[in-house]
DOVEX-765781 format. One record per residue (C-alpha): residue in three letters; y, x, z. Coordinates in steps of 0.1 Angstrom, whole numbers, padded with zeros to 4 digits, always signed. Last residue first. Layout:
<rs>
alaYXZ ...
</rs>
This chain:
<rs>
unk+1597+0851+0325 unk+1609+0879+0341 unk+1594+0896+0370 unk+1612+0893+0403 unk+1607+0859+0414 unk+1575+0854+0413 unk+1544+0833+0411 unk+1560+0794+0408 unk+1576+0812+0379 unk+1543+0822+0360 unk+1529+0782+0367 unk+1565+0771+0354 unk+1560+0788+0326 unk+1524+0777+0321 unk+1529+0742+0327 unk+1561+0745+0299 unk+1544+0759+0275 unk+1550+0793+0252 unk+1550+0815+0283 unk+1559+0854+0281 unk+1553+0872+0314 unk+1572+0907+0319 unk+1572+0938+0335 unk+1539+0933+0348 unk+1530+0944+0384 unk+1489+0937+0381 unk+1495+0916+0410 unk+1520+0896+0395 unk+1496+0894+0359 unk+1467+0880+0385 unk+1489+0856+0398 unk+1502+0841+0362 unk+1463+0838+0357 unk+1456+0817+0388 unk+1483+0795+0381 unk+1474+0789+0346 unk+1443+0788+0351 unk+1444+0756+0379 unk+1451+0730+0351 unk+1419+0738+0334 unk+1425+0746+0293 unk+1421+0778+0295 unk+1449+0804+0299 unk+1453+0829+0272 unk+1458+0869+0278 unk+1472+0900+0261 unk+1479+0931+0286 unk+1487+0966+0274 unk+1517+0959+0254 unk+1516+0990+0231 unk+1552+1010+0232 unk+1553+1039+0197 unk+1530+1020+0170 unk+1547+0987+0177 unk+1581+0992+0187 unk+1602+0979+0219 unk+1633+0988+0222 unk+1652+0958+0234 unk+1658+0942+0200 unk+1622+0954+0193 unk+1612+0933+0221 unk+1625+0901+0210 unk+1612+0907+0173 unk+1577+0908+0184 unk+1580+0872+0205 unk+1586+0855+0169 unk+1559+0876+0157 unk+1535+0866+0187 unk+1549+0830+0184 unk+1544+0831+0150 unk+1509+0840+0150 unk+1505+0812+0177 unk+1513+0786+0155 unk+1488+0797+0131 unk+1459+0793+0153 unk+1456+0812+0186 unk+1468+0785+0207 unk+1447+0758+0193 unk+1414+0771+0193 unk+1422+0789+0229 unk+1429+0751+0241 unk+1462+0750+0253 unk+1474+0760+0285 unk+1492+0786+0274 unk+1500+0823+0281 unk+1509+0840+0251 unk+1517+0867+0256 unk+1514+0891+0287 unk+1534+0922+0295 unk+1521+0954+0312 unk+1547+0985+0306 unk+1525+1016+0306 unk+1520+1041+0330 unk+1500+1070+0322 unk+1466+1073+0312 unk+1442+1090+0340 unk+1428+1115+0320 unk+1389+1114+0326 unk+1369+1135+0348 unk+1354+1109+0367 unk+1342+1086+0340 unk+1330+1117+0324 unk+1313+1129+0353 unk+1298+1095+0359 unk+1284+1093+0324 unk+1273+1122+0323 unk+1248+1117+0360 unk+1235+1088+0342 unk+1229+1105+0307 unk+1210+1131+0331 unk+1193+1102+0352 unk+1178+1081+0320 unk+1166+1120+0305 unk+1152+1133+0337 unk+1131+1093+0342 unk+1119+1099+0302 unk+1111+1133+0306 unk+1089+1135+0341 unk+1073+1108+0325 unk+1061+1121+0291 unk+1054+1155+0316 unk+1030+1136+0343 unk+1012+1120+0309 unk+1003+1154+0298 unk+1020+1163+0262 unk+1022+1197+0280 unk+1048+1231+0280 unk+1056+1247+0241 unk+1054+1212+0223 unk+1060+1185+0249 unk+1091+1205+0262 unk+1103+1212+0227 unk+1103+1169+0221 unk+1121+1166+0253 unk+1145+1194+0245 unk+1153+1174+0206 unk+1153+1142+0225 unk+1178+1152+0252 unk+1196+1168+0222 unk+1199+1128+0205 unk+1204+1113+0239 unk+1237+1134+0244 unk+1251+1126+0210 unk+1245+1086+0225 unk+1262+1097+0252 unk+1292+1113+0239 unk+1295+1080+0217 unk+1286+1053+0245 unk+1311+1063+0271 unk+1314+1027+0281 unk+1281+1016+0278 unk+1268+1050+0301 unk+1286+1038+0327 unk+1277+0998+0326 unk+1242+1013+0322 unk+1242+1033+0357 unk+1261+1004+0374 unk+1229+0982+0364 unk+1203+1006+0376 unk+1228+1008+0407 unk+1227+0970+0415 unk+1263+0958+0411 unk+1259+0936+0378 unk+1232+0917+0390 unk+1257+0901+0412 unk+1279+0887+0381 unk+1254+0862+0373 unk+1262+0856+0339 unk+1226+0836+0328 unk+1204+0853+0311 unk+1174+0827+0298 unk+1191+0806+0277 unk+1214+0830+0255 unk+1183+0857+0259 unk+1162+0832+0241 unk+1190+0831+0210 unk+1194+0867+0213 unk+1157+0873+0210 unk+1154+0848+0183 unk+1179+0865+0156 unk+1164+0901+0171 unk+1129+0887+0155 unk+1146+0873+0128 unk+1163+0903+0116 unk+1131+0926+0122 unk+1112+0903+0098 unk+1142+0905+0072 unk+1135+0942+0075 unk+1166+0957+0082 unk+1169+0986+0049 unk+1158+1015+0069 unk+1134+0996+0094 unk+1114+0983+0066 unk+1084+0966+0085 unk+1050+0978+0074 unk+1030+0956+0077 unk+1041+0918+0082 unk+1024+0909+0051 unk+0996+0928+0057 unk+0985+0916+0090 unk+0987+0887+0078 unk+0968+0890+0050 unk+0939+0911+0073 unk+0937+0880+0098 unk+0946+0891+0133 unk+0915+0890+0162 unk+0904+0928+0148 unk+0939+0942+0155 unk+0931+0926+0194 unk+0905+0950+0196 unk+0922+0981+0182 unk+0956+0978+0200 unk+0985+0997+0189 unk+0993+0975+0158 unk+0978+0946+0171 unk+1004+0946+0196 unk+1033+0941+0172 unk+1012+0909+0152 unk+1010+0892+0186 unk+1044+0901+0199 unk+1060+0890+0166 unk+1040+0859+0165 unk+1051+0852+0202 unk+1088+0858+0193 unk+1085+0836+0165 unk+1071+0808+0186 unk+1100+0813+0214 unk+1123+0812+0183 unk+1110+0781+0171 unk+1112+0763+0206 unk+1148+0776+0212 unk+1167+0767+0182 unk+1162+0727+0181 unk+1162+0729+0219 unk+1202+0741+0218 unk+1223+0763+0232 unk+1224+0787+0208 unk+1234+0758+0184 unk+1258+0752+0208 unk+1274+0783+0212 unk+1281+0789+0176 unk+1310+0770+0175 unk+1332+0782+0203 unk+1320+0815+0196 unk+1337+0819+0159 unk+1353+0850+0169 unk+1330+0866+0190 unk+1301+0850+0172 unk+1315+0866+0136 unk+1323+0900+0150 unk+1287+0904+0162 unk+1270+0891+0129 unk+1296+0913+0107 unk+1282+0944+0134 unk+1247+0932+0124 unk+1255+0927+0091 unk+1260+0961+0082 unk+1224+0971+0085 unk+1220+0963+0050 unk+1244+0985+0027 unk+1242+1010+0057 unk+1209+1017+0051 unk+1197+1031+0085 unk+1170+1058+0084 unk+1189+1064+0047 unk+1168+1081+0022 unk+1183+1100-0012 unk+1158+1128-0003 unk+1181+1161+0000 unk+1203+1136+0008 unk+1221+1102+0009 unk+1239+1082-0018 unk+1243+1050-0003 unk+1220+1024-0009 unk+1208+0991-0031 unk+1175+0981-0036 unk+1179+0956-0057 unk+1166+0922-0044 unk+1167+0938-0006 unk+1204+0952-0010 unk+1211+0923-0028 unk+1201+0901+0000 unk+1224+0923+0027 unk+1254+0918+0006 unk+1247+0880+0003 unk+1249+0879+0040 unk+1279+0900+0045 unk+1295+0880+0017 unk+1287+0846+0042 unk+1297+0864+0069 unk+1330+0867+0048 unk+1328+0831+0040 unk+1324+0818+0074 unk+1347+0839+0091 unk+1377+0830+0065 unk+1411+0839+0081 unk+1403+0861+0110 unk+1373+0871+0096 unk+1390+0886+0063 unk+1416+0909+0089 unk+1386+0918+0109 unk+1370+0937+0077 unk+1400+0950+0067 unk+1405+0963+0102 unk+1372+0973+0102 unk+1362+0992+0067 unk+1370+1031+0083 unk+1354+1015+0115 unk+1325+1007+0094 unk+1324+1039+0078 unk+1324+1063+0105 unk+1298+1038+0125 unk+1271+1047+0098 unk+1279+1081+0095 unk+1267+1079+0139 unk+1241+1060+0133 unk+1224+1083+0114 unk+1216+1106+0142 unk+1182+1105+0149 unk+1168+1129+0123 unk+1190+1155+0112 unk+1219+1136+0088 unk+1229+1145+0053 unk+1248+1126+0031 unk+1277+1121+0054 unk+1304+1134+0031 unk+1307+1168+0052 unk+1270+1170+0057 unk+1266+1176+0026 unk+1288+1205+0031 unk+1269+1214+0057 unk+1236+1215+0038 unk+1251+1234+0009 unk+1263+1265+0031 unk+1236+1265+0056 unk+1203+1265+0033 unk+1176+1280+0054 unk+1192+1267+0092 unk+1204+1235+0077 unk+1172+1229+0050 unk+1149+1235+0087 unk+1171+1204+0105 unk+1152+1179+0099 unk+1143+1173+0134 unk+1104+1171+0134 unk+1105+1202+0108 unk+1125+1225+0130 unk+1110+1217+0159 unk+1071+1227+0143 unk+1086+1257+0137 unk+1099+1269+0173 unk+1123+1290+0177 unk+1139+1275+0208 unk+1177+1294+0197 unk+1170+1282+0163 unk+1164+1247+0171 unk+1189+1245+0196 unk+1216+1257+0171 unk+1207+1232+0141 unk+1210+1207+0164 unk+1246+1214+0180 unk+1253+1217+0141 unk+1248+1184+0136 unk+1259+1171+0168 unk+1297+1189+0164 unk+1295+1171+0126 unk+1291+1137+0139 unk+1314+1143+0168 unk+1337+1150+0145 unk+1328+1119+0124 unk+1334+1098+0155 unk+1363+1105+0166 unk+1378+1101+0129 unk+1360+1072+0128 unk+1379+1059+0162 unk+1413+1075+0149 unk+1410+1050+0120 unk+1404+1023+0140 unk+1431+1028+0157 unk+1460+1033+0130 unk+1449+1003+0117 unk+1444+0981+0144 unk+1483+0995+0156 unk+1494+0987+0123 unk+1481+0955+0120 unk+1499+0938+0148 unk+1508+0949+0190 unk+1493+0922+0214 unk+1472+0900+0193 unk+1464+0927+0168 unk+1448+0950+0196 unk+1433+0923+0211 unk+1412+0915+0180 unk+1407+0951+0178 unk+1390+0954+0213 unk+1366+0919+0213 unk+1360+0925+0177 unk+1349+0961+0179 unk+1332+0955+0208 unk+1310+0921+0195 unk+1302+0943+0162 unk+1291+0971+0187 unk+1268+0948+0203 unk+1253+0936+0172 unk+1244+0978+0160 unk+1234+0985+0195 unk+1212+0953+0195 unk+1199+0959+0162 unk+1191+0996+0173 unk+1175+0986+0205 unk+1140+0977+0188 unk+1132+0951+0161 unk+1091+0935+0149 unk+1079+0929+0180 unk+1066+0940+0218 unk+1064+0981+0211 unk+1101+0985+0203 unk+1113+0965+0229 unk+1114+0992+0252 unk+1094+1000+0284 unk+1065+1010+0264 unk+1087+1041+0253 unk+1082+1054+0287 unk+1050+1065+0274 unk+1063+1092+0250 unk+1043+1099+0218 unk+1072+1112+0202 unk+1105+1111+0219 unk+1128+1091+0195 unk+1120+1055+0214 unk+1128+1067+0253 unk+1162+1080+0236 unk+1171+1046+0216 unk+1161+1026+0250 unk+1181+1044+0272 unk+1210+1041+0248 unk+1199+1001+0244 unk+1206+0999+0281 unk+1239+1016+0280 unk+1253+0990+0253 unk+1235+0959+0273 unk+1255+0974+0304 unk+1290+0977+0288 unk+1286+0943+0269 unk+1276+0930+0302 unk+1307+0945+0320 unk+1334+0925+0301 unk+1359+0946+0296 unk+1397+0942+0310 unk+1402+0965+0334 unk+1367+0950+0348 unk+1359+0914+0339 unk+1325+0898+0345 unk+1346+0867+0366 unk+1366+0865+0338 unk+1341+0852+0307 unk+1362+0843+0287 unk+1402+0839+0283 unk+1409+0879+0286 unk+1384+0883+0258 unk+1407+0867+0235 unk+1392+0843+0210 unk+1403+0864+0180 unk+1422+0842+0154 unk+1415+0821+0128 unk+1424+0806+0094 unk+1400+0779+0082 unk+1365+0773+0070 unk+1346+0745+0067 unk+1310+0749+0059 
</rs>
């Protein structure tokens, strides 16, 4: 495949109709989705689970959570480097696993506190915590280097260390997608040739190898950036009909598991070769299967922004955005569910009765934080580069000196990277009737600057106004 040097398609150039201060509100929803979806999964024996994926083939909401968070990552730290360099991707990413690995430790011991106020034995072992309450000292301090985890929350150590490995990460897609996903790839074979892992313990076992299921987020960084080209073989027949089939093998062969008389119907080697699927190290089965969802969600979702507004919808796109707090918060909602089940009923009115209070209270969370959030304060809003170009064209090397060229101006009027952030980065499509539209957005927004490498998109930013430089 032919590689070349690349850029981040900006996420102000797609998709616009789905925007909100700059996100794209399906990636928000999908994220909060899967949340619901993790939590329904890690409460034992819980009937709302059938409402996942998890029961219908071989992958469940963790490889979407782990490609949709590839997709983020490249969507906000691409623009990030657009609009204010390495350093600033740097210096972010690093604060985000620094987040995260508090929060990590803060859940840990929340844990290890529930359990021991609840009391209950049986709670103990279910969340792995019992070697935290016996052994304190030594299991925290594993703890400390991520090598032990109570059950449900190794996502979290795994997200530490891919932020701590983005920027580079991003930096090598930028210039060589294809091989790097190509590395990813051969990475995630080795693991399965070799069985290759982190150091983990007291058991050496990783839920979620992070040798393998780093691929996922490569996977999501990889579309975002290489979209253009990817899109039509998404697109196309020759991908749709075999995933459909695969999809209906999956569902088959999934079903079979939980249902005696169909079990009978499946031929024993089949049933063996599909059984069990490695969900610690991705199961090349569970690969495929999310491979051919995506590709058969592609054709059947289309962006239709009014499903956006319903309030099941609004209730996701909350719980997306604050997806770390409430992914900690689905992890204790699991650990009360599961003590609920234990000391009160496993009836069928109490599996429900947990899985709608546990949807609502992350819902009614997300909200307060959204609500309850520091309203940032002003910051200068400049955009750069707006061009009519083709995004392929204007983010490719003669863009990069544009936006260092561009750099240097500001600096000579204070502007630094690291101290000011521009907090607006967008790119025109090629349609004659963007630019205009996009230099009337940035006059409404009140920028303090436009920055136009063409002449149609200059003159479309000073047709807008006559008060904000251009």
């Amino acid at each position: 495949m032919h590689d070349r040097t690349a850029t981040p398609k900006p996420s102000a150039a797609a998709l616009p109709e789905l925007k909100a201060n700059g996100r794209d509100l399906r990636i928000d929803a999908c994220r909060g989705i899967a949340l619901w979806c993790i939590f329904l999964d890690h409460v034992p024996h819980n009937i709302g689970s059938w409402l996942t994926l998890r029961n219908y083939g071989f992958s469940d909401a963790a490889e979407v959570f782990m490609f949709v968070s590839g997709v983020t990552c490249a969507l906000a730290y691409g623009k990030v480097w657009s609009c204010e360099g390495w350093t600033s991707v740097i210096r972010r990413t690093l604060r985000r696993s620094w987040d995260i690995y508090i929060a990590f430790l803060l859940l840990t011991l929340a844990c290890a506190i529930l359990v021991h106020i609840a009391g209950v034995e049986r709670l103990a072992d279910e969340s792995n915590t019992r070697i935290l309450l016996d052994q304190p000292g030594a299991t925290l301090a594993h703890a400390a280097i991520l090598q032990y985890r109570p059950v449900n929350t190794d996502v979290l150590p795994i997200f530490v260390l891919l932020h701590l490995l983005f920027a580079p990460l991003l930096w090598l897609l930028l210039r060589l997608p294809n091989v790097t996903l190509g590395a990813s790839l051969a990475l995630y074979a080795l693991v399965h040739m070799f069985g290759w892992s982190l150091p983990a313990w007291p058991n050496g076992h990783w839920a979620f190898n992070p040798l393998a299921w780093q691929l996922l987020v490569v996977l999501g960084a990889w579309v975002i950036i290489e979209g253009e080209r990817v899109r039509p073989w998404l697109t196309s027949r020759m991908a749709l009909a075999p995933a459909i089939l695969y999809l209906v093998f999956s569902l088959v062969i999934a079903l079979s598991w939980r249902i005696k008389p169909l079990e009978a119907l499946i031929p024993q080697g089949l049933t063996k070769l599909a059984y069990p699927v490695d969900k610690s190290n991705l199961d090349p089965l569970r690969l495929l299967h999310f491979l051919a969802l995506a590709v058969v969600a592609v054709w059947l979702v289309p962006p239709n922004r009014q499903a956006l507004r319903t309030a099941v919808m609004r209730g996701a796109i909350l719980c997306g955005k604050n997806s770390l707090p409430i992914f900690c918060l689905g992890v204790l909602l699991t650990l009360v569910s599961l003590l609920a089940l234990l000391d009160i009923s496993e009836g069928l009115a109490m599996q429900i009765t947990l899985s709608v209070g546990g949807v609502l209270t992350m819902i009614v969370a997300a909200t307060l934080l959204n609500l309850i959030k520091i309203k940032p304060r002003s910051l200068p809003i400049i955009a750069l580069p707006m061009s009519v170009r083709a995004p392929q064209d204007a983010w490719g090397t003669v863009g990069w000196r544009t936006l260092e060229a561009f750099r240097r101006g500001l600096r000579g009027f204070g502007w630094a990277g690291g101290r000011n952030r521009l907090s607006d980065c967008q790119v025109a499509k090629r349609q004659s009737d963007h630019g205009p539209r996009l230099a009337g957005e940035l006059v409404r927004l009140n920028a303090d600057a436009i920055a136009a490498v063409a002449r149609p998109a200059a003159m479309a930013a000073k047709n807008a106004t006559a008060t904000i430089p251009v």
